[in-house]
DRENTORKOL-3810 file (N, C-alpha, C; in nm, 4 decimals):
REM DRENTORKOL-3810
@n.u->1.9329; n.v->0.6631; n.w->3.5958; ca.u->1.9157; ca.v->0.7569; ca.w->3.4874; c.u->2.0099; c.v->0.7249; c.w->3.3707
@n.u->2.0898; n.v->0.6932; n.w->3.4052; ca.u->2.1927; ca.v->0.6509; ca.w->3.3156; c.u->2.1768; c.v->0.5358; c.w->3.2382
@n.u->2.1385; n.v->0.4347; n.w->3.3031; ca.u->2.1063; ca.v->0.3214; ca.w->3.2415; c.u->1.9895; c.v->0.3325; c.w->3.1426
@n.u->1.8938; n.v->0.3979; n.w->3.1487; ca.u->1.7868; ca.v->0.4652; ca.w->3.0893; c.u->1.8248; c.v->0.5347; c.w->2.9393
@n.u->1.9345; n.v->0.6401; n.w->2.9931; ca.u->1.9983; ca.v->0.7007; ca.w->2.8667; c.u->2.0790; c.v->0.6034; c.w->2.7574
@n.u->2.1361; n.v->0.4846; n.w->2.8259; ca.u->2.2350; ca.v->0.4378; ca.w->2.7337; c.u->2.1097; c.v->0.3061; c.w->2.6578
@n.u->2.0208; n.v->0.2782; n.w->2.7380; ca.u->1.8907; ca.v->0.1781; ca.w->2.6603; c.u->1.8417; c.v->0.2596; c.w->2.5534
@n.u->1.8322; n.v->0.3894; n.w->2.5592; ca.u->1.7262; ca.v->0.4725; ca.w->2.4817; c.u->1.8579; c.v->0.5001; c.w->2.3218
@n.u->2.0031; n.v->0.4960; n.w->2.4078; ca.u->2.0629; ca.v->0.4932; ca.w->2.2322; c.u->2.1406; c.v->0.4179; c.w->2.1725
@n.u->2.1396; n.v->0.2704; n.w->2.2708; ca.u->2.0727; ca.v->0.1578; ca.w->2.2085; c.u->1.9587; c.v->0.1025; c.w->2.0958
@n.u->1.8598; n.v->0.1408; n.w->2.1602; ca.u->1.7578; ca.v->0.1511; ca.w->2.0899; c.u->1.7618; c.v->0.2465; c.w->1.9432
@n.u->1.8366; n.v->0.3794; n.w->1.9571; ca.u->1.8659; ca.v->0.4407; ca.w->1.8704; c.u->1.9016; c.v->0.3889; c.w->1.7277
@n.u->2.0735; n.v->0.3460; n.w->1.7920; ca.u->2.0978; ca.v->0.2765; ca.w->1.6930; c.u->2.0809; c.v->0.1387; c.w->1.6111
@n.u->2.0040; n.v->0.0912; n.w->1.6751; ca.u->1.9159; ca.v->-0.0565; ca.w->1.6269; c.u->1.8400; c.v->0.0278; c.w->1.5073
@n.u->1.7642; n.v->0.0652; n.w->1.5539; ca.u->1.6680; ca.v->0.1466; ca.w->1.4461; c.u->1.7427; c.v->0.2204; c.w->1.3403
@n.u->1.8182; n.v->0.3165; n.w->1.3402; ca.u->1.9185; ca.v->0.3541; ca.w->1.2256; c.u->1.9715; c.v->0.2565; c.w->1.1354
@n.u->2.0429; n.v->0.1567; n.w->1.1843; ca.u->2.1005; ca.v->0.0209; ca.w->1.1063; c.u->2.0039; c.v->-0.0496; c.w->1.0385
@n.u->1.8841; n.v->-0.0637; n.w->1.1092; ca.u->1.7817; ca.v->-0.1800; ca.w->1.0128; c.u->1.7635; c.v->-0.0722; c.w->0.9590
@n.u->1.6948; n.v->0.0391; n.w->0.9816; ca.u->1.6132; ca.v->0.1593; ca.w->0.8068; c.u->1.7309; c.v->0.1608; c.w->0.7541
@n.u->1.8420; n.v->0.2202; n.w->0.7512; ca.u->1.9693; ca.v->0.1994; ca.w->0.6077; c.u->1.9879; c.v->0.0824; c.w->0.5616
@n.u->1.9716; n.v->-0.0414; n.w->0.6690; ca.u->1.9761; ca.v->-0.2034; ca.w->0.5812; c.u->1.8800; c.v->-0.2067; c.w->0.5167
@n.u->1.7148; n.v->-0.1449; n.w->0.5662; ca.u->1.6078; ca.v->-0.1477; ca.w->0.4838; c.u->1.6034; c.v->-0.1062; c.w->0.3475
@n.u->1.6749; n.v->0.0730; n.w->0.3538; ca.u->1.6765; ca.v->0.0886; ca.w->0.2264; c.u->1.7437; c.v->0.0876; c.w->0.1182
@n.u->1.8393; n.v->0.0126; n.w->0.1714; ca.u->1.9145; ca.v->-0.0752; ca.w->0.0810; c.u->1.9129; c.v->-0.1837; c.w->-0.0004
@n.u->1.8257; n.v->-0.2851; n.w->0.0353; ca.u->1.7567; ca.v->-0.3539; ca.w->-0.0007; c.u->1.6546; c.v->-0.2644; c.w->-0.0862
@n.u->1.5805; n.v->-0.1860; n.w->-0.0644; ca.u->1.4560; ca.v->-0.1065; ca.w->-0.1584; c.u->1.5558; c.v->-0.0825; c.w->-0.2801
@n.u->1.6634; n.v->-0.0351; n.w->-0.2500; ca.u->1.7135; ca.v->-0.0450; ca.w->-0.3819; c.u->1.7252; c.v->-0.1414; c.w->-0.4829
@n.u->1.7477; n.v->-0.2695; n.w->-0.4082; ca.u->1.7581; ca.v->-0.3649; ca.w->-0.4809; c.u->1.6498; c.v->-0.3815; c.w->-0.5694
@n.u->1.5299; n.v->-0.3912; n.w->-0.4419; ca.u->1.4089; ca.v->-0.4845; ca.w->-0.4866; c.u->1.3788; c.v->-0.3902; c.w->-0.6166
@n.u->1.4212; n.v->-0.2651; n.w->-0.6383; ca.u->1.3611; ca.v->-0.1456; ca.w->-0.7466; c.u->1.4485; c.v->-0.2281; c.w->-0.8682
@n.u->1.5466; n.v->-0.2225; n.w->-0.8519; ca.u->1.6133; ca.v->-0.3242; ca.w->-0.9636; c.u->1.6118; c.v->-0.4252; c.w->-1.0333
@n.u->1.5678; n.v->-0.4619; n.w->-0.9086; ca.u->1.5195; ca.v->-0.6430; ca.w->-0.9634; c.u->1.3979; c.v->-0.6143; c.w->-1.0442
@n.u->1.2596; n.v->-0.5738; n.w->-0.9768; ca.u->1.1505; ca.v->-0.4803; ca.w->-1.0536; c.u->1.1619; c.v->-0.4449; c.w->-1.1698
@n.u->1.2486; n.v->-0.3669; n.w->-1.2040; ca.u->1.2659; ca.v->-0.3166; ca.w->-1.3264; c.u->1.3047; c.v->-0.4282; c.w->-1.4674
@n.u->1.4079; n.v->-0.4672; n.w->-1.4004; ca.u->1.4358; ca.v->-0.6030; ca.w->-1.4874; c.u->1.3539; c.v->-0.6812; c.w->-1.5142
@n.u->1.2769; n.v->-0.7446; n.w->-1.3607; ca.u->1.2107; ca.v->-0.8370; ca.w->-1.4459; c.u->1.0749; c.v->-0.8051; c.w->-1.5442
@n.u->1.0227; n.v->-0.6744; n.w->-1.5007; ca.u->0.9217; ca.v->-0.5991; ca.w->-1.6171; c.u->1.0270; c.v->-0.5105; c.w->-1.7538
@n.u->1.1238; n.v->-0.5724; n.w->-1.8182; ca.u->1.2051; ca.v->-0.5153; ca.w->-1.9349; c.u->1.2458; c.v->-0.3910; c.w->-1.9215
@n.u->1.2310; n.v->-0.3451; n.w->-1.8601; ca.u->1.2306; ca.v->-0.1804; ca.w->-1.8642; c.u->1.3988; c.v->-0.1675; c.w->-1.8475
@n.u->1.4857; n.v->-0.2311; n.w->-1.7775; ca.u->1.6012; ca.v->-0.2476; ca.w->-1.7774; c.u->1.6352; c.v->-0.3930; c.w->-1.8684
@n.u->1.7857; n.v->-0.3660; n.w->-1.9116; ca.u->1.8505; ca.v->-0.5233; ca.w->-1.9143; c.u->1.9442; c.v->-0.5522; c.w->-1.8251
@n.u->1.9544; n.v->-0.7145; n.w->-1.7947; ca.u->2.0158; ca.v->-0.7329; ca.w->-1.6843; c.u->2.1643; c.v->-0.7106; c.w->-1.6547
@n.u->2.1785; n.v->-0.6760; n.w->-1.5456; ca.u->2.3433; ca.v->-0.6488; ca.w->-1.5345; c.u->2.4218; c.v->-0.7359; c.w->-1.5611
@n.u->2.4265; n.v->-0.9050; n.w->-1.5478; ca.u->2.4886; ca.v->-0.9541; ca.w->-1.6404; c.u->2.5257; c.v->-0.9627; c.w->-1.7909
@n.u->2.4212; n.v->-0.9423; n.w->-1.8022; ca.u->2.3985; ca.v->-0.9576; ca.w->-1.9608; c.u->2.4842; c.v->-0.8296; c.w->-2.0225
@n.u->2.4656; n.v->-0.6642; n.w->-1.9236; ca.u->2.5735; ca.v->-0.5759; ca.w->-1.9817; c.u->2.6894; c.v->-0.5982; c.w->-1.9511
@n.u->2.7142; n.v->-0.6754; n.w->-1.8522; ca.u->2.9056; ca.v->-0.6974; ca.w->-1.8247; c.u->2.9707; c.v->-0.8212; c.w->-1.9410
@n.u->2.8694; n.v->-0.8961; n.w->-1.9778; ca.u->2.9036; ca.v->-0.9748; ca.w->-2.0602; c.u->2.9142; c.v->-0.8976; c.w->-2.2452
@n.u->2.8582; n.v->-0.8270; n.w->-2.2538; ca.u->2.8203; ca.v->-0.7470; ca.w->-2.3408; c.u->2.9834; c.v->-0.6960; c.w->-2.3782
@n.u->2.9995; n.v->-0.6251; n.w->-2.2871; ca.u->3.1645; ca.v->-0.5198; ca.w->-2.2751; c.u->3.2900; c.v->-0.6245; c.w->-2.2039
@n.u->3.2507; n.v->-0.7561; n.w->-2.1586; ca.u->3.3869; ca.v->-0.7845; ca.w->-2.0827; c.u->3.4794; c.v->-0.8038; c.w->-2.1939
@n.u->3.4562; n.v->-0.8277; n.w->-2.3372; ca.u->3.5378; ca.v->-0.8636; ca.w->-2.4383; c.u->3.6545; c.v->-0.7010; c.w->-2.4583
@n.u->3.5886; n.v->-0.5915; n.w->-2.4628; ca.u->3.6683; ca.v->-0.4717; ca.w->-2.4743; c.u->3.7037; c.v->-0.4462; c.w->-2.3978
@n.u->3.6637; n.v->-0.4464; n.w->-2.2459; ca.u->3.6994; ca.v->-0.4154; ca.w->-2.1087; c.u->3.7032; c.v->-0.5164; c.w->-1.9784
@n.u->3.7711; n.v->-0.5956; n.w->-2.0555; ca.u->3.8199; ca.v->-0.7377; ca.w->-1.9874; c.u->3.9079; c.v->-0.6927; c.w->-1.7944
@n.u->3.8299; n.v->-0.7867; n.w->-1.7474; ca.u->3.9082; ca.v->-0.7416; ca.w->-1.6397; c.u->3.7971; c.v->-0.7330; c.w->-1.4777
@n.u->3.8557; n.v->-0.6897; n.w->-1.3573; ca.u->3.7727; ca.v->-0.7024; ca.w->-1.2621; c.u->3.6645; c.v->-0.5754; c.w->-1.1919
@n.u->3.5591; n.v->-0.6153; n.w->-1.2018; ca.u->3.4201; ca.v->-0.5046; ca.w->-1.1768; c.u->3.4137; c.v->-0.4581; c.w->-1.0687
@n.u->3.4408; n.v->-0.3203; n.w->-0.9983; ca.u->3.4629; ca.v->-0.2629; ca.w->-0.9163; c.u->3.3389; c.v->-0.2127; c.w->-0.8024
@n.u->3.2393; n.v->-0.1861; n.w->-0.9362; ca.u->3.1348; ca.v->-0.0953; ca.w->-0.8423; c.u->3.0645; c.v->-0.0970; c.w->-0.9713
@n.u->2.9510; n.v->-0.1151; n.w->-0.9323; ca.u->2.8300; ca.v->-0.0744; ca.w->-1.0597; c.u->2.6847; c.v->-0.0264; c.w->-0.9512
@n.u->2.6458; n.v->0.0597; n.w->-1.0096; ca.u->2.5526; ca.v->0.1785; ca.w->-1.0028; c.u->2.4393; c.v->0.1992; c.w->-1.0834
@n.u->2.2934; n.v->0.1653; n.w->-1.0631; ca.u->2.2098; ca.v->0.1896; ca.w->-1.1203; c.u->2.1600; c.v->0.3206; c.w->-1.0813
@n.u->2.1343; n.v->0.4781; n.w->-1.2127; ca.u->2.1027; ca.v->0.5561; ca.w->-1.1569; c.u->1.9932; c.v->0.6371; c.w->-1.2677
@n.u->1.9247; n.v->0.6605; n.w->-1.2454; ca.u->1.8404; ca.v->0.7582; ca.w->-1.3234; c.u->1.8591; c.v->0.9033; c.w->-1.3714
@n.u->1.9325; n.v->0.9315; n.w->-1.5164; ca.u->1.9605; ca.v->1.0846; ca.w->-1.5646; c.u->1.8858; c.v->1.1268; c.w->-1.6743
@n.u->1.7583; n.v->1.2274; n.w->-1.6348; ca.u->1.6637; ca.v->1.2684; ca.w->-1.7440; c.u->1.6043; c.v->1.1753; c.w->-1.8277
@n.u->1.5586; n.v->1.1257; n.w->-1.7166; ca.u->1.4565; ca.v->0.9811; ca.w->-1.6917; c.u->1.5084; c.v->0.8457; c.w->-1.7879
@n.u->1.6074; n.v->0.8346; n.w->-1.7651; ca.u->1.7002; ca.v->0.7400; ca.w->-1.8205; c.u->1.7578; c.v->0.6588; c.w->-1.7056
@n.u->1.7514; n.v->0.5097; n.w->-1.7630; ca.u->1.8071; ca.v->0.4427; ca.w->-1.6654; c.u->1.9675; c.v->0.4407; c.w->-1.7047
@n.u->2.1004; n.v->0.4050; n.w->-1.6331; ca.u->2.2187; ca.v->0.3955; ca.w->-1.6496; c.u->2.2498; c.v->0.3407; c.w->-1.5682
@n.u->2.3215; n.v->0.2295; n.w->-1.5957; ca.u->2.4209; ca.v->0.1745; ca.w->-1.5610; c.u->2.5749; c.v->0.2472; c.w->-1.5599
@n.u->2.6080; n.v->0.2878; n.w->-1.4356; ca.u->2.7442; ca.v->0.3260; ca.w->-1.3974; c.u->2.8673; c.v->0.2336; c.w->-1.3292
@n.u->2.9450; n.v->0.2099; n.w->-1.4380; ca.u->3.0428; ca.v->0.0476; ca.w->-1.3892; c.u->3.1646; c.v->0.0968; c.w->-1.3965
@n.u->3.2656; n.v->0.0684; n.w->-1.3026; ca.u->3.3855; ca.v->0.0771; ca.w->-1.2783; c.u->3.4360; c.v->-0.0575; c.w->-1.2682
@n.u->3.6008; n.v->-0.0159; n.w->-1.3766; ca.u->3.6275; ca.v->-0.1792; ca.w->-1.3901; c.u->3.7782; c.v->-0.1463; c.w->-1.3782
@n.u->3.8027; n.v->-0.2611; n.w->-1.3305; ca.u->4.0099; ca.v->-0.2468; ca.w->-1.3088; c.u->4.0292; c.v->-0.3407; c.w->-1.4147
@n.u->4.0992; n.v->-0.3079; n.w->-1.5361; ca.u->4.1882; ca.v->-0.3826; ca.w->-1.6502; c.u->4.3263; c.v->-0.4844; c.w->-1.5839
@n.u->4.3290; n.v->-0.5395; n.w->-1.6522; ca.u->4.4163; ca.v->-0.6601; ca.w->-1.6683; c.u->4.5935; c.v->-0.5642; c.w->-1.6190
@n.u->4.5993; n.v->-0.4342; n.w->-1.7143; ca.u->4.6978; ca.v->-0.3327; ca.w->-1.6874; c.u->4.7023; c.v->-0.2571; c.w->-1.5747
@n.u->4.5935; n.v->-0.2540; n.w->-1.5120; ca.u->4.5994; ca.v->-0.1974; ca.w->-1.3389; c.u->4.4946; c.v->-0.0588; c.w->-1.3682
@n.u->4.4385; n.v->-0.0246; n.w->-1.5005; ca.u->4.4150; ca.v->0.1112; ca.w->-1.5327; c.u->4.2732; c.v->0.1095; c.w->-1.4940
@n.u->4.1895; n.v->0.1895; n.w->-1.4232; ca.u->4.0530; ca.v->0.1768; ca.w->-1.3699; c.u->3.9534; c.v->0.2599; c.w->-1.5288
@n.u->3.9033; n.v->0.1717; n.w->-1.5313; ca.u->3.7568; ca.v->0.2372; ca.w->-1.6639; c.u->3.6274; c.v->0.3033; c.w->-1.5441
@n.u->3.6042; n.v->0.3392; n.w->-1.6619; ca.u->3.4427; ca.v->0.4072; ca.w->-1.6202; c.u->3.3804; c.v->0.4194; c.w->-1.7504
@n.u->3.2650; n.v->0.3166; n.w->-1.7206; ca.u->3.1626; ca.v->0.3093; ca.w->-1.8001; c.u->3.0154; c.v->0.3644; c.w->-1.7690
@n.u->2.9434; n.v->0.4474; n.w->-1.8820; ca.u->2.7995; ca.v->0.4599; ca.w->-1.8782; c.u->2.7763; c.v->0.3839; c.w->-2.0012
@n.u->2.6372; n.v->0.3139; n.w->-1.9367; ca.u->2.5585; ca.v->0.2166; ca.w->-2.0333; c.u->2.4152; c.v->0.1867; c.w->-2.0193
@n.u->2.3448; n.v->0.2838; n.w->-2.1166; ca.u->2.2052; ca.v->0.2625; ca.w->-2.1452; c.u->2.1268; c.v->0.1223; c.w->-2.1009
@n.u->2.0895; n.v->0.1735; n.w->-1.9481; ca.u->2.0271; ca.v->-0.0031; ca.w->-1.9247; c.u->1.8991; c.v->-0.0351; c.w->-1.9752
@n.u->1.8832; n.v->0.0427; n.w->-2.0809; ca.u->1.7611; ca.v->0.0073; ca.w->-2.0871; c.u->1.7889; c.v->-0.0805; c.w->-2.2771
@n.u->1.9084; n.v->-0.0319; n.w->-2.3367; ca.u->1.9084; ca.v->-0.0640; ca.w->-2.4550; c.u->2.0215; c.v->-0.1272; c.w->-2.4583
@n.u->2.1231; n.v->-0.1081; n.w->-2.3867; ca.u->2.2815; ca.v->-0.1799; ca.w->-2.3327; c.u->2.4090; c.v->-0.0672; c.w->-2.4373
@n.u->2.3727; n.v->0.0342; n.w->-2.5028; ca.u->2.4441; ca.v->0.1378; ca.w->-2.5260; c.u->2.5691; c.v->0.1967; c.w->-2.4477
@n.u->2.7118; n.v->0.1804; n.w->-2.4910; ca.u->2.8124; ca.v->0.2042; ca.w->-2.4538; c.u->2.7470; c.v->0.4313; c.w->-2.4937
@n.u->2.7217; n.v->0.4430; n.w->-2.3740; ca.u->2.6875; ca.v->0.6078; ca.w->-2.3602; c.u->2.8422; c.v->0.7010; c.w->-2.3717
@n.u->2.9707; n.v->0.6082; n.w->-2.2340; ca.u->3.0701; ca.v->0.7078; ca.w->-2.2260; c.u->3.1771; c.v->0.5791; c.w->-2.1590
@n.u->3.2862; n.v->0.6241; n.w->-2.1950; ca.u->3.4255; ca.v->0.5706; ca.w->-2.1378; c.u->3.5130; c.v->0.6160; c.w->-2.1343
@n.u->3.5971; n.v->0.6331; n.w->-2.0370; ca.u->3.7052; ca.v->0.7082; ca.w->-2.0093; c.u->3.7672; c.v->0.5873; c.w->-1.8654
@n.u->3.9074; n.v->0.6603; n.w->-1.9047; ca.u->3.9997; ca.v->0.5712; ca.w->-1.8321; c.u->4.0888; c.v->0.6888; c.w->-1.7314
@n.u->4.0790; n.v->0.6257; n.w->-1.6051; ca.u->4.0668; ca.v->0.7049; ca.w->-1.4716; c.u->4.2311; c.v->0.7327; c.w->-1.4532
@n.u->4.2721; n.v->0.8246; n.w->-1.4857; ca.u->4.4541; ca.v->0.8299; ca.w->-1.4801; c.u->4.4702; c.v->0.8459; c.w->-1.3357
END
C-alpha cells in the first residue's frame, strides 16, 4: 500500500514540474509571438535604448499587460550599487516611469 502511495506522488510531482515548466515556456513563446508580429519591440533593442542613462547590470525584466498595454518592467543595478526600476512602452520603447529603489 505504501509503495502504491509514494508511486502515485511521484507521479504527482512529475506532472506539477512539467505544467509550471510548460507554462513557462507559454510565456515565452507569447513573447516571442508578439515580437516577431511588431506588436512589441524587442527587448534588446529596449535595453540598448536606456543602457546609455542606466548603464549597468539587468536584474529582472517582465513583460506585462496594463489597460491593454504592453510593458516592459526592468530592474537594473547601477554601476553605484543603486537598483532602478523601469516601465517602458514595449510597444513604442517609451521611458513610462523611473524611480530608484532606496
Amino acid at each position: 500500500m505504501k509503495k502504491v502511495a509514494i508511486k502515485m506522488l511521484a507521479n504527482t510531482l512529475f506532472v506539477l514540474v512539467f505544467c509550471s515548466s510548460s507554462l513557462a515556456q507559454t510565456d515565452h513563446d507569447v513573447a516571442k509571438q508578439l515580437r516577431d508580429s511588431d506588436k512589441i519591440k524587442p527587448l534588446e533593442m529596449i535595453l540598448q535604448q536606456y543602457s546609455k542613462k542606466y548603464p549597468g547590470q539587468v536584474l529582472e525584466v517582465e513583460l506585462k499587460i496594463e489597460h491593454k498595454q504592453y510593458i516592459y518592467a526592468i530592474e537594473l543595478l547601477d554601476r553605484q550599487g543603486v537598483i532602478w526600476k523601469l516601465r517602458v512602452d514595449a510597444t513604442t520603447g517609451e521611458l513610462l516611469m523611473q524611480q530608484k529603489d532606496h
